[in-house]
C-alpha positions, 0 to 999 in steps of 0.5 A, a space after each residue: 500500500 502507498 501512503 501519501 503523508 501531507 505534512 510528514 516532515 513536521 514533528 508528528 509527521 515525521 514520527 509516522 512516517 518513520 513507523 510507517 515505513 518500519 511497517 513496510 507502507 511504501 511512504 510519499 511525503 509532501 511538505 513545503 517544508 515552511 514548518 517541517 525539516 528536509 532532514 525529518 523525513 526518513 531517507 527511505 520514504 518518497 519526498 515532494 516538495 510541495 504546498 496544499 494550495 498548489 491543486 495541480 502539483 497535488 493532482 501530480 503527485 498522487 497520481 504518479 504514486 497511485 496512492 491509495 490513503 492521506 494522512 493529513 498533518 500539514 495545517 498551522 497549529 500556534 494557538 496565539 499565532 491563530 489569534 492575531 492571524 486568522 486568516 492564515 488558519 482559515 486559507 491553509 487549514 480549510 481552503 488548501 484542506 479542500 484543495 486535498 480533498 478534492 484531489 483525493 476524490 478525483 484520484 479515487 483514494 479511498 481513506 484520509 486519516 486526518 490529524 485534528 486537535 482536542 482545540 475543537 472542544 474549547 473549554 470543556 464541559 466535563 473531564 475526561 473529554 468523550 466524542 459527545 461533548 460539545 464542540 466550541 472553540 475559543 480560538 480559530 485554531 480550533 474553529 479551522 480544525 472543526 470546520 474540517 470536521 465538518 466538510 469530511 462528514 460531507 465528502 464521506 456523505 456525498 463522494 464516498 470518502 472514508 475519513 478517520 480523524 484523531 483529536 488528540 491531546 498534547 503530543 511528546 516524546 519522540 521516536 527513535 530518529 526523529 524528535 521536536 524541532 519546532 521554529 517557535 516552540 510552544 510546547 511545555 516537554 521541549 521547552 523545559 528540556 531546553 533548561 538542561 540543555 543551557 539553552 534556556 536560563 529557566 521555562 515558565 509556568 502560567 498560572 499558579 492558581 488553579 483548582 488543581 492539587 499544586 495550583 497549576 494547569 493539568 493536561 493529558 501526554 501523549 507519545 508521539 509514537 503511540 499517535 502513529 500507531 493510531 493514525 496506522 489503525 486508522 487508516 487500515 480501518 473500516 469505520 469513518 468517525 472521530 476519536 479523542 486520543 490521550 493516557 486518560 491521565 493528566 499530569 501538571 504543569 508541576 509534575 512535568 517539570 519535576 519528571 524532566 529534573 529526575 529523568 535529566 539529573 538537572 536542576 531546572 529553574 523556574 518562572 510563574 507567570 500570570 494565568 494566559 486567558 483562556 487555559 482550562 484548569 484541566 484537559 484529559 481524554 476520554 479514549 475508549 472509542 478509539 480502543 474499542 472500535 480500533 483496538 487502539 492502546 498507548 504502549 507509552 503511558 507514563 510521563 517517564 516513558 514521554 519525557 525519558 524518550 524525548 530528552 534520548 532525542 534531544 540530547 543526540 541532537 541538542 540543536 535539532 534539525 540542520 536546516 
Protein backbone atom coordinates (compact mmCIF):
# COMPACT_ATOMS: atom_id res chain seq x y z
CA UNK A 1 0.00 0.00 0.00
CA UNK A 2 1.39 3.55 -0.64
CA UNK A 3 0.70 6.06 1.61
CA UNK A 4 0.68 9.90 0.78
CA UNK A 5 1.77 11.75 4.05
CA UNK A 6 0.82 15.50 3.84
CA UNK A 7 2.88 17.31 6.24
CA UNK A 8 5.40 14.43 7.08
CA UNK A 9 8.42 16.15 7.60
CA UNK A 10 6.72 18.35 10.62
CA UNK A 11 7.11 16.72 14.05
CA UNK A 12 4.19 14.32 14.40
CA UNK A 13 4.75 13.84 10.67
CA UNK A 14 7.83 12.95 10.64
CA UNK A 15 7.44 10.16 13.50
CA UNK A 16 4.56 8.36 11.17
CA UNK A 17 6.23 8.07 8.56
CA UNK A 18 9.32 6.57 10.37
CA UNK A 19 6.59 3.87 11.94
CA UNK A 20 5.11 3.54 8.54
CA UNK A 21 8.00 2.63 6.86
CA UNK A 22 9.05 0.28 9.83
CA UNK A 23 5.64 -1.25 8.85
CA UNK A 24 6.61 -1.77 5.23
CA UNK A 25 3.73 1.24 3.98
CA UNK A 26 5.68 2.15 0.66
CA UNK A 27 5.61 6.38 2.24
CA UNK A 28 5.41 9.59 0.00
CA UNK A 29 5.66 12.97 1.99
CA UNK A 30 4.57 16.12 0.62
CA UNK A 31 5.52 19.00 2.82
CA UNK A 32 6.66 22.93 1.66
CA UNK A 33 8.64 22.43 4.40
CA UNK A 34 7.59 26.25 5.83
CA UNK A 35 7.20 24.45 9.33
CA UNK A 36 8.86 20.69 8.58
CA UNK A 37 12.93 19.97 8.41
CA UNK A 38 14.04 18.14 4.89
CA UNK A 39 16.31 16.25 7.37
CA UNK A 40 12.98 14.94 9.35
CA UNK A 41 11.76 12.56 6.50
CA UNK A 42 13.21 9.03 6.84
CA UNK A 43 15.63 8.60 3.80
CA UNK A 44 13.74 5.59 2.81
CA UNK A 45 10.26 7.34 2.02
CA UNK A 46 9.46 9.44 -1.05
CA UNK A 47 9.88 13.36 -0.91
CA UNK A 48 7.97 16.06 -2.82
CA UNK A 49 8.28 19.33 -2.21
CA UNK A 50 5.16 20.68 -2.38
CA UNK A 51 2.19 23.10 -0.87
CA UNK A 52 -1.52 22.14 -0.42
CA UNK A 53 -2.52 25.32 -2.25
CA UNK A 54 -0.83 24.30 -5.32
CA UNK A 55 -4.28 21.81 -6.79
CA UNK A 56 -2.20 20.76 -9.84
CA UNK A 57 1.27 19.53 -8.04
CA UNK A 58 -1.07 17.68 -5.55
CA UNK A 59 -3.15 16.00 -8.55
CA UNK A 60 0.51 15.20 -9.94
CA UNK A 61 1.78 13.68 -7.31
CA UNK A 62 -0.95 11.39 -6.03
CA UNK A 63 -1.45 10.30 -9.36
CA UNK A 64 2.17 9.30 -10.19
CA UNK A 65 2.11 7.44 -6.92
CA UNK A 66 -1.31 5.68 -7.28
CA UNK A 67 -1.53 6.37 -3.55
CA UNK A 68 -4.22 4.83 -2.03
CA UNK A 69 -4.51 6.67 1.68
CA UNK A 70 -3.79 10.51 3.06
CA UNK A 71 -2.90 11.21 6.18
CA UNK A 72 -3.17 14.81 6.92
CA UNK A 73 -0.73 16.67 9.15
CA UNK A 74 0.19 19.90 7.11
CA UNK A 75 -2.30 22.58 8.74
CA UNK A 76 -0.81 25.56 11.17
CA UNK A 77 -1.07 24.76 14.96
CA UNK A 78 0.11 28.17 17.13
CA UNK A 79 -2.73 28.55 19.04
CA UNK A 80 -1.64 32.67 19.94
CA UNK A 81 -0.46 32.98 16.11
CA UNK A 82 -4.23 31.81 15.09
CA UNK A 83 -5.20 34.91 17.21
CA UNK A 84 -3.76 37.57 15.53
CA UNK A 85 -3.55 35.86 12.11
CA UNK A 86 -6.84 34.29 11.26
CA UNK A 87 -6.90 34.10 8.02
CA UNK A 88 -3.94 32.03 7.76
CA UNK A 89 -5.74 29.27 9.86
CA UNK A 90 -8.79 29.69 7.71
CA UNK A 91 -6.91 29.88 3.95
CA UNK A 92 -4.32 26.87 5.00
CA UNK A 93 -6.38 24.84 7.31
CA UNK A 94 -9.68 24.54 5.46
CA UNK A 95 -9.15 26.12 1.89
CA UNK A 96 -5.92 24.28 0.99
CA UNK A 97 -7.51 21.32 3.08
CA UNK A 98 -10.38 21.22 0.31
CA UNK A 99 -7.53 21.53 -2.13
CA UNK A 100 -6.69 18.00 -0.63
CA UNK A 101 -9.84 16.58 -0.71
CA UNK A 102 -10.93 17.43 -3.92
CA UNK A 103 -7.63 15.91 -5.46
CA UNK A 104 -8.08 12.62 -3.35
CA UNK A 105 -11.80 12.33 -4.90
CA UNK A 106 -10.74 12.67 -8.26
CA UNK A 107 -7.59 10.03 -7.64
CA UNK A 108 -10.03 7.96 -6.30
CA UNK A 109 -8.31 7.40 -2.52
CA UNK A 110 -10.45 5.63 -0.57
CA UNK A 111 -9.32 6.70 3.24
CA UNK A 112 -7.95 10.09 4.86
CA UNK A 113 -6.85 9.87 8.22
CA UNK A 114 -6.75 13.49 9.42
CA UNK A 115 -4.91 14.90 12.23
CA UNK A 116 -7.18 17.40 14.29
CA UNK A 117 -6.88 18.63 17.84
CA UNK A 118 -8.98 18.49 21.17
CA UNK A 119 -8.62 22.56 20.48
CA UNK A 120 -12.29 21.87 18.95
CA UNK A 121 -13.89 21.45 22.20
CA UNK A 122 -12.86 24.74 23.74
CA UNK A 123 -13.30 24.98 27.33
CA UNK A 124 -14.53 21.64 28.22
CA UNK A 125 -17.95 21.00 29.76
CA UNK A 126 -16.95 17.90 31.58
CA UNK A 127 -13.30 15.87 32.30
CA UNK A 128 -12.39 13.50 30.96
CA UNK A 129 -13.31 14.57 27.47
CA UNK A 130 -15.55 11.85 25.44
CA UNK A 131 -16.69 12.12 21.29
CA UNK A 132 -20.38 13.67 22.93
CA UNK A 133 -19.29 16.82 24.12
CA UNK A 134 -19.90 19.75 22.64
CA UNK A 135 -17.56 21.17 20.42
CA UNK A 136 -16.98 25.04 20.99
CA UNK A 137 -13.81 26.78 20.28
CA UNK A 138 -12.08 29.51 21.74
CA UNK A 139 -9.81 30.28 19.09
CA UNK A 140 -9.58 29.91 15.25
CA UNK A 141 -7.02 27.35 15.55
CA UNK A 142 -9.81 25.40 16.95
CA UNK A 143 -12.56 26.54 14.76
CA UNK A 144 -10.30 25.84 11.31
CA UNK A 145 -9.84 22.06 12.65
CA UNK A 146 -13.51 21.71 13.03
CA UNK A 147 -14.85 23.09 10.15
CA UNK A 148 -12.54 20.39 8.60
CA UNK A 149 -14.64 18.10 10.51
CA UNK A 150 -17.17 19.11 9.22
CA UNK A 151 -16.59 19.16 5.42
CA UNK A 152 -15.00 15.41 5.97
CA UNK A 153 -18.59 14.05 7.01
CA UNK A 154 -19.91 15.90 3.76
CA UNK A 155 -17.21 14.40 1.35
CA UNK A 156 -17.81 10.91 3.20
CA UNK A 157 -21.74 11.52 2.76
CA UNK A 158 -21.61 12.86 -0.90
CA UNK A 159 -18.23 11.11 -2.65
CA UNK A 160 -17.92 8.35 -0.55
CA UNK A 161 -14.71 9.50 1.35
CA UNK A 162 -13.74 7.50 4.06
CA UNK A 163 -12.17 9.57 6.80
CA UNK A 164 -10.56 8.86 10.36
CA UNK A 165 -9.75 11.97 12.49
CA UNK A 166 -7.84 11.99 15.76
CA UNK A 167 -8.13 14.62 18.18
CA UNK A 168 -5.69 14.26 20.46
CA UNK A 169 -4.33 16.00 23.33
CA UNK A 170 -0.63 17.16 23.76
CA UNK A 171 1.79 15.34 21.63
CA UNK A 172 5.58 14.40 23.13
CA UNK A 173 8.10 12.04 23.40
CA UNK A 174 9.74 11.28 20.22
CA UNK A 175 10.83 8.27 18.20
CA UNK A 176 13.56 6.62 17.57
CA UNK A 177 15.22 9.08 14.95
CA UNK A 178 13.06 11.88 14.87
CA UNK A 179 12.32 14.44 17.80
CA UNK A 180 10.57 18.03 18.19
CA UNK A 181 12.32 20.80 16.44
CA UNK A 182 9.60 23.41 16.23
CA UNK A 183 10.95 27.08 14.91
CA UNK A 184 8.68 28.52 17.87
CA UNK A 185 8.41 26.02 20.14
CA UNK A 186 5.13 26.07 22.48
CA UNK A 187 5.30 23.30 23.73
CA UNK A 188 5.94 22.58 27.69
CA UNK A 189 8.14 18.80 27.43
CA UNK A 190 10.63 20.76 24.85
CA UNK A 191 10.91 23.89 26.44
CA UNK A 192 11.81 22.58 29.89
CA UNK A 193 14.37 20.20 28.42
CA UNK A 194 15.87 23.16 26.77
CA UNK A 195 16.85 24.41 30.51
CA UNK A 196 19.00 21.25 30.63
CA UNK A 197 20.45 21.52 27.61
CA UNK A 198 21.70 25.54 28.72
CA UNK A 199 19.64 26.68 26.13
CA UNK A 200 17.44 28.35 28.36
CA UNK A 201 18.03 30.14 31.93
CA UNK A 202 14.63 28.79 33.09
CA UNK A 203 10.65 27.57 31.46
CA UNK A 204 7.79 29.32 32.66
CA UNK A 205 4.71 28.37 34.42
CA UNK A 206 1.28 30.21 33.57
CA UNK A 207 -0.56 30.50 36.44
CA UNK A 208 -0.23 29.02 39.91
CA UNK A 209 -3.77 29.45 40.76
CA UNK A 210 -5.93 26.74 39.55
CA UNK A 211 -8.25 24.43 41.19
CA UNK A 212 -5.60 21.55 40.77
CA UNK A 213 -3.75 19.70 43.70
CA UNK A 214 -0.36 22.17 43.16
CA UNK A 215 -2.02 25.40 41.73
CA UNK A 216 -1.01 24.59 38.02
CA UNK A 217 -2.99 23.57 34.90
CA UNK A 218 -3.30 19.71 34.40
CA UNK A 219 -3.35 18.12 30.86
CA UNK A 220 -3.07 14.66 29.39
CA UNK A 221 0.65 13.48 27.45
CA UNK A 222 0.57 11.53 24.94
CA UNK A 223 3.70 9.66 22.90
CA UNK A 224 4.40 10.66 19.56
CA UNK A 225 4.66 7.32 18.76
CA UNK A 226 1.76 5.79 20.08
CA UNK A 227 -0.44 8.60 17.81
CA UNK A 228 1.46 6.89 14.90
CA UNK A 229 0.20 3.50 15.90
CA UNK A 230 -3.09 5.39 15.61
CA UNK A 231 -3.28 7.00 12.52
CA UNK A 232 -1.59 3.26 11.18
CA UNK A 233 -5.14 1.56 12.58
CA UNK A 234 -6.94 4.02 11.42
CA UNK A 235 -6.02 4.11 8.09
CA UNK A 236 -6.44 0.21 7.83
CA UNK A 237 -10.00 0.65 9.45
CA UNK A 238 -13.42 0.17 8.10
CA UNK A 239 -15.10 2.82 10.26
CA UNK A 240 -15.39 6.83 9.36
CA UNK A 241 -15.50 8.87 12.66
CA UNK A 242 -13.57 10.71 15.28
CA UNK A 243 -11.90 9.64 18.09
CA UNK A 244 -10.48 11.63 21.18
CA UNK A 245 -6.76 10.16 21.79
CA UNK A 246 -4.88 10.68 25.04
CA UNK A 247 -3.34 8.36 28.65
CA UNK A 248 -6.61 9.11 30.34
CA UNK A 249 -4.29 10.54 32.59
CA UNK A 250 -3.32 14.35 33.47
CA UNK A 251 -0.16 15.46 34.73
CA UNK A 252 0.69 19.38 35.81
CA UNK A 253 2.38 21.72 34.94
CA UNK A 254 4.46 20.87 38.41
CA UNK A 255 4.93 17.22 37.54
CA UNK A 256 6.12 17.70 34.22
CA UNK A 257 8.79 19.75 35.40
CA UNK A 258 9.71 17.66 38.11
CA UNK A 259 9.65 14.42 35.77
CA UNK A 260 12.17 16.35 33.28
CA UNK A 261 14.72 17.19 36.78
CA UNK A 262 14.60 13.24 37.93
CA UNK A 263 14.96 11.83 34.00
CA UNK A 264 17.79 14.96 33.13
CA UNK A 265 19.58 14.78 36.70
CA UNK A 266 19.19 18.89 36.26
CA UNK A 267 18.09 21.35 38.09
CA UNK A 268 15.51 23.46 36.41
CA UNK A 269 14.93 26.76 37.28
CA UNK A 270 11.50 28.10 37.20
CA UNK A 271 9.49 31.48 36.16
CA UNK A 272 5.45 31.90 37.37
CA UNK A 273 3.67 33.87 35.34
CA UNK A 274 0.28 35.13 35.19
CA UNK A 275 -2.56 32.93 34.04
CA UNK A 276 -2.89 33.14 29.54
CA UNK A 277 -6.79 33.87 29.06
CA UNK A 278 -8.33 31.15 28.11
CA UNK A 279 -6.47 27.99 29.69
CA UNK A 280 -8.53 25.36 31.10
CA UNK A 281 -7.53 24.25 34.54
CA UNK A 282 -7.83 20.52 33.21
CA UNK A 283 -7.82 18.96 30.00
CA UNK A 284 -7.63 14.99 29.70
CA UNK A 285 -9.35 12.41 27.15
CA UNK A 286 -11.59 10.01 27.17
CA UNK A 287 -10.22 7.44 24.72
CA UNK A 288 -12.26 4.38 24.90
CA UNK A 289 -13.96 4.58 21.46
CA UNK A 290 -10.68 4.56 20.00
CA UNK A 291 -9.61 1.34 21.86
CA UNK A 292 -12.89 -0.14 21.44
CA UNK A 293 -13.50 0.30 17.71
CA UNK A 294 -9.74 0.34 16.59
CA UNK A 295 -8.11 -1.74 19.22
CA UNK A 296 -6.01 1.11 19.92
CA UNK A 297 -3.88 1.01 23.30
CA UNK A 298 -0.76 3.59 24.17
CA UNK A 299 2.48 1.49 24.76
CA UNK A 300 4.00 4.68 26.34
CA UNK A 301 1.54 5.66 29.16
CA UNK A 302 3.62 7.14 31.82
CA UNK A 303 5.02 10.63 31.66
CA UNK A 304 8.96 8.93 32.29
CA UNK A 305 8.48 6.99 29.27
CA UNK A 306 7.29 10.56 27.50
CA UNK A 307 9.67 12.67 28.82
CA UNK A 308 12.88 10.00 29.15
CA UNK A 309 12.48 9.48 25.00
CA UNK A 310 12.11 12.74 24.32
CA UNK A 311 15.43 14.00 26.36
CA UNK A 312 17.07 10.24 24.33
CA UNK A 313 16.13 12.50 21.18
CA UNK A 314 17.38 15.91 22.18
CA UNK A 315 20.44 15.00 23.80
CA UNK A 316 21.52 13.02 20.20
CA UNK A 317 20.79 16.04 18.70
CA UNK A 318 20.68 19.17 21.14
CA UNK A 319 20.49 21.84 18.22
CA UNK A 320 17.58 19.69 16.34
CA UNK A 321 17.10 19.75 12.88
CA UNK A 322 20.42 21.43 10.39
CA UNK A 323 18.06 23.23 8.41
Amino acid sequence: MRVFVAGGAGYIGSVCVEELLNHDYETIVYDNLSEGHRSAVDPRATFIEGDLSDPDRLMESLEKYECEVIIHFAAHALVGESMENPGKYFRNNVSNGLNLLDAAVECGIRKVVFSSTCATFGIPERVPMNETLLQNPVNPYGESKKMFEKILEWYHQIHRLNFTAFRYFNAAGAGDQFGEHHRVETHLIPNVLKVALKHSDHCKIFGTDYDTHDGTCIRDYIHVRDLAQAHILGMDSDHSGFYNLGNGEGYSVRQVIDTCRRVTGCGIEVLEEPRRSGDPSRLVADSSKAKRELGWAPQFPDLESIVRSAWDWHSRFPNGYSD
